[in-house]
C-alpha positions in Angstrom: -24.6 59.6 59.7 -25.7 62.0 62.3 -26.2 61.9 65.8 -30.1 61.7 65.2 -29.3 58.5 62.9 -27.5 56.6 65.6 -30.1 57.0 68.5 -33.2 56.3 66.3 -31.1 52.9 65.9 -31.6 52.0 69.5 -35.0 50.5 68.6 -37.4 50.5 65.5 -41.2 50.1 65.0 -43.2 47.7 62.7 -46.1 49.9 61.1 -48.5 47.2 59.5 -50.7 49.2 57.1 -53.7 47.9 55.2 -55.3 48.9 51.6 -59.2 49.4 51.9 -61.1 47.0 50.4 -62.0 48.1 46.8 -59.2 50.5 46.5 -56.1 50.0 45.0 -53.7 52.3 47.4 -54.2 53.3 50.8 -53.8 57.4 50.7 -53.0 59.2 53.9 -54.0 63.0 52.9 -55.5 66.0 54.4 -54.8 68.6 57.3 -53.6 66.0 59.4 -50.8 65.2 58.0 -49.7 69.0 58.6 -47.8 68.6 62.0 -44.2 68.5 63.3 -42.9 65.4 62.3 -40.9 63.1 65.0 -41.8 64.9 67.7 -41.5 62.2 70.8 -39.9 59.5 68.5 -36.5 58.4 68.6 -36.9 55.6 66.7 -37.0 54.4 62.9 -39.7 52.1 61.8 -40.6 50.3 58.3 -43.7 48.6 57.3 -45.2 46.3 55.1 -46.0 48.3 51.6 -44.0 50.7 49.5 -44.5 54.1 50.6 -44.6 57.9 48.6 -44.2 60.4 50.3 -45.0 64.1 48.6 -43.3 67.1 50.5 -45.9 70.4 50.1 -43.6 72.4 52.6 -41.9 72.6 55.6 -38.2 71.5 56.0 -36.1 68.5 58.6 -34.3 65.3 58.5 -35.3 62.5 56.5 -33.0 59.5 57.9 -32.8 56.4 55.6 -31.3 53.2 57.0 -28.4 54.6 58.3 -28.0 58.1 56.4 -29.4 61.4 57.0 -30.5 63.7 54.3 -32.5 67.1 54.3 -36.1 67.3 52.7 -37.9 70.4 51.9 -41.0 71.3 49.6 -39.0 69.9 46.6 -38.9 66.4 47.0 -41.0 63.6 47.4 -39.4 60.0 48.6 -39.7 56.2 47.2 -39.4 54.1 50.2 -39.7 49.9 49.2 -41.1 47.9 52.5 -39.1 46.7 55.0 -36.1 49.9 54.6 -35.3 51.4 58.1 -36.4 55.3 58.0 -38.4 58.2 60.0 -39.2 61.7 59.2 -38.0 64.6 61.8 -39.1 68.2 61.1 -37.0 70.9 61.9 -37.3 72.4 65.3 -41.2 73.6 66.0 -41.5 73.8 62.3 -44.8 72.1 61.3 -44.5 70.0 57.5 -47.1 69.0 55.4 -46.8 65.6 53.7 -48.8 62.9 52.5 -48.9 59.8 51.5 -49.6 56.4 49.4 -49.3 53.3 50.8 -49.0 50.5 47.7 -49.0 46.7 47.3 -46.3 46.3 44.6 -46.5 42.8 44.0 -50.8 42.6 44.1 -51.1 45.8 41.6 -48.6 44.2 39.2 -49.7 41.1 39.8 -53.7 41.8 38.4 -52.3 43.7 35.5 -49.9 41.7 34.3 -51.6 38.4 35.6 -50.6 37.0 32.2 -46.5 37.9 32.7 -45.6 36.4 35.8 -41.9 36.8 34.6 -42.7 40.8 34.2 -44.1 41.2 37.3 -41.0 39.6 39.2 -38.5 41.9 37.1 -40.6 45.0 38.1 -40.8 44.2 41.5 -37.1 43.4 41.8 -36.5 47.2 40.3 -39.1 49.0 42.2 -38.1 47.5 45.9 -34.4 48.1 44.8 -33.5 51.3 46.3 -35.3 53.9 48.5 -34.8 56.9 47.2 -35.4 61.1 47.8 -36.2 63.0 44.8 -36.0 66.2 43.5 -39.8 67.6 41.6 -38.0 69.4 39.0 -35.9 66.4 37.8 -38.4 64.1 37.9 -42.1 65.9 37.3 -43.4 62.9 35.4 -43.5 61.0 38.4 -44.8 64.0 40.5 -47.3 64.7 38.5 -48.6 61.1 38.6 -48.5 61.2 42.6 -50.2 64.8 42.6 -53.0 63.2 40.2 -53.8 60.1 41.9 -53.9 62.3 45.4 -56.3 64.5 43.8 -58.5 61.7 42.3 -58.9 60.1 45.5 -59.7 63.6 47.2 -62.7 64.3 45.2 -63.7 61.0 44.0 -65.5 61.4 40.8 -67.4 59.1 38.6 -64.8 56.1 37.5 -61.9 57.4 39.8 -60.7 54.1 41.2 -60.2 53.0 37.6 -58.1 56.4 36.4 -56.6 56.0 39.8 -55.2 52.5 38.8 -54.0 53.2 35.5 -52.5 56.1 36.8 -50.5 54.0 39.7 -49.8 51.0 37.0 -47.9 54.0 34.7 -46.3 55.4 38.2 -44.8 52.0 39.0 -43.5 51.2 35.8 -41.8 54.9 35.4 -40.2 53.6 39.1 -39.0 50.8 37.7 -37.3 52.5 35.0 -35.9 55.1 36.9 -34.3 52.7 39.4 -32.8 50.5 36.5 -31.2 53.9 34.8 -28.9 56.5 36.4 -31.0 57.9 39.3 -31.6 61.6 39.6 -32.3 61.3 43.2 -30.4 63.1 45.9 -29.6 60.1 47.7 -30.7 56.7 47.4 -30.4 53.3 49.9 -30.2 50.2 48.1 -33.5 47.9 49.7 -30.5 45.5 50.9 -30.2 47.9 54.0 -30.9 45.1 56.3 -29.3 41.4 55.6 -32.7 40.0 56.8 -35.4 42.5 54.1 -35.9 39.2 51.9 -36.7 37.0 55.0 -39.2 39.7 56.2 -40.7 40.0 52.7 -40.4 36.0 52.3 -42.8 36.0 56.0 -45.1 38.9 54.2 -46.2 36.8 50.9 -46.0 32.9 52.6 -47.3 33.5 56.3 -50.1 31.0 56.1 -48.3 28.7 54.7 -45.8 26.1 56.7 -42.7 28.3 56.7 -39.2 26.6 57.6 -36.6 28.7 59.2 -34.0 27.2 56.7 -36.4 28.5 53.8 -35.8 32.1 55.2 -31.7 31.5 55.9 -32.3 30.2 51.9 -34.4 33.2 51.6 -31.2 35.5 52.8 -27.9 33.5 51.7 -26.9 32.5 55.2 -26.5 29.3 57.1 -29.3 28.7 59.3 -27.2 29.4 62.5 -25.8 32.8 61.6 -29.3 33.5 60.2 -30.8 32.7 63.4 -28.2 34.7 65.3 -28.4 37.4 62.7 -32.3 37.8 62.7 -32.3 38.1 66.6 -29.8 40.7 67.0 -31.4 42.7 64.4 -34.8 42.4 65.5 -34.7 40.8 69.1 -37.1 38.6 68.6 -36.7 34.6 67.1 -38.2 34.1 63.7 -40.7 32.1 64.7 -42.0 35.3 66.9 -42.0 37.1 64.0 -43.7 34.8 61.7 -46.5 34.3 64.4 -46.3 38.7 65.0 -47.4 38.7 61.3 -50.4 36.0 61.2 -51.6 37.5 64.0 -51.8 40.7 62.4 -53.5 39.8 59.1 -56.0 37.2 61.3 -57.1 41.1 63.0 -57.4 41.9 59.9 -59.9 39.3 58.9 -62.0 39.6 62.4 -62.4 43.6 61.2 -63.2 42.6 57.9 -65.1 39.6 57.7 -67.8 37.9 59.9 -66.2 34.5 60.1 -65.4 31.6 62.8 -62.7 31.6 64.5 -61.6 28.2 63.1 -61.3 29.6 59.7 -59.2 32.2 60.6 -56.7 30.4 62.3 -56.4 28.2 59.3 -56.2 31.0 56.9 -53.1 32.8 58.2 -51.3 29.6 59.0 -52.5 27.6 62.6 -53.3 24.1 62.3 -55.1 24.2 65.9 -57.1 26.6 67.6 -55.1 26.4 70.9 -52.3 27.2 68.9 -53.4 30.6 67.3 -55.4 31.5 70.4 -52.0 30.8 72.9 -50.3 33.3 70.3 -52.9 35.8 70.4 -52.8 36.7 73.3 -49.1 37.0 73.7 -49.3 40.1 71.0 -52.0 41.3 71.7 -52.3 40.9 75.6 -56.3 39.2 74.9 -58.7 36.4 73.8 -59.4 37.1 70.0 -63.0 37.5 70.7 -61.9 40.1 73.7 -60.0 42.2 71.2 -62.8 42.1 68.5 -65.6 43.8 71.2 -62.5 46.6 71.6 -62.2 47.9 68.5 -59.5 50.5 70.5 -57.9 47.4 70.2 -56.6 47.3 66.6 -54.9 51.3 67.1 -53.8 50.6 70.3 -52.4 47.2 70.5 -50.9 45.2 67.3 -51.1 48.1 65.1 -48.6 49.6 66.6 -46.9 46.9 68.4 -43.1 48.0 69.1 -39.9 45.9 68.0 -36.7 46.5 70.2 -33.3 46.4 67.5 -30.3 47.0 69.6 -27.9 45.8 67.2 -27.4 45.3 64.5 -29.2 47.6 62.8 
């Protein structure tokens, strides 16, 4: 590991992304995804889907976990939720990149509602390993990601329903590779934190009554060392980070929905009003009906609200 590697280290970031409604991926494309990557940052993040990266040009540092590798035009990555990683362009050297941001479990889930069993065995393969991989050795796969990009560019007649078949056949080829002998440059096995099956535990059961010795369960540990463990790698408790993600999806619901504010807190997980409103404002700084007359708000604020990991990690 670099130099780069062990400052970004000194803290990380939680990017909370969403899928539009109707759609079954959330695609970052276009011109503005050409820029000079890291610029400013000095930190890793992770987030809450599984990201694809495809690399059109322009060369840097792609640090994963605790490794750092080169990228160039002839790779494109596989990065599962909840792995540490940031992308650093060489010097002044702008990159063009772009993304797809994909709920494994929900896409598998509706097309395989009828395997349950499936659908746990593909997820278990496909969040296995973060990977960087070269074009030429694996141009199935690129083709797939070039395809669905350019489906969701010009959006023709039926092109959410190509677009889904398309992503179905580019999960299940990830699956595949991950379970064979990968021809990837590097790879990072999704274990790259002790903690990633608590976070993902928090991710699917958040409105439900979690226990903290469900996540130490969750991650092997006693409940003390998980407790010590969580808070040195994320300096915060779990029970800040279990209320850090209700709060989250509830702003998603106030964007998306015109309900009460009752129904809300009960969906992601309050039992009281007082409750979810006292928590609301300690992430977000606000009332909940404050922060939905900002919509600056949802960029500003939670979206990119900033986890400190000064160990640990």
């Amino acid at each position: 590991m670099n130099n780069m590697g062990r400052k970004q280290k000194e803290k990380v970031e939680f990017r909370f992304y969403e899928i539009p409604q109707n759609e079954p991926l959330l695609a970052l494309m276009g011109d503005k995804w050409k820029q000079i990557y890291g610029r400013d940052i000095d930190y890793l993040h992770f987030h809450n889907l599984l990201e694809i990266g495809y690399c059109y040009y322009g060369e840097g540092d792609l640090v994963l976990d605790t490794n750092c590798y080169r990228f160039s035009r002839e790779i494109f990555t596989i990065i599962p939720k909840n792995i540490l990683h940031t992308t650093v362009s060489d010097h002044n050297h702008i990159a063009f990149w772009e993304f797809l941001f994909i709920d494994v479990e929900q896409t598998l889930g509706e097309y395989f509602k009828d395997n349950p069993m499936l659908v746990d065995e593909l997820q278990k393969r496909i969040n296995k390993k973060a990977s960087l991989l070269r074009i030429s050795d694996n141009p199935e796969a690129a083709n797939l990601i070039q395809l669905i990009f350019k489906e969701m560019k010009a959006k023709k007649e039926f092109y959410l329903e190509n677009v889904k078949l398309m992503l179905i056949n580019l999960l299940l080829i990830i699956a595949r590779m991950n379970q064979e002998k990968s021809h990837s440059f590097k790879t990072v096995a999704s274990s790259g934190t002790q903690i990633a099956r608590a976070l993902d535990y928090v991710s699917v059961h958040y409105n439900k009554d979690i226990r903290i010795d469900d996540l130490a369960e969750e991650c092997y540990m006693s409940e003390t060392h998980f407790r010590r463990i969580f808070v040195e790698s994320m300096n915060m408790t779990p029970v800040d980070y279990i209320n850090m993600v209700r709060i989250q999806m509830a702003c998603n619901q106030m964007l998306k929905a015109n309900v009460s504010m009752t129904q809300i807190a009960e969906s992601v997980g309050y039992q009281t009003l007082s409750t979810f409103y006292r928590n609301f404002k300690k992430f977000t700084g606000m009332s909940p009906y404050k922060w939905y007359l900002n919509s600056d708000n949802y960029e500003g604020k939670l979206h990119n609200f900033k986890i400190s990991a000064h160990k640990g990690w």
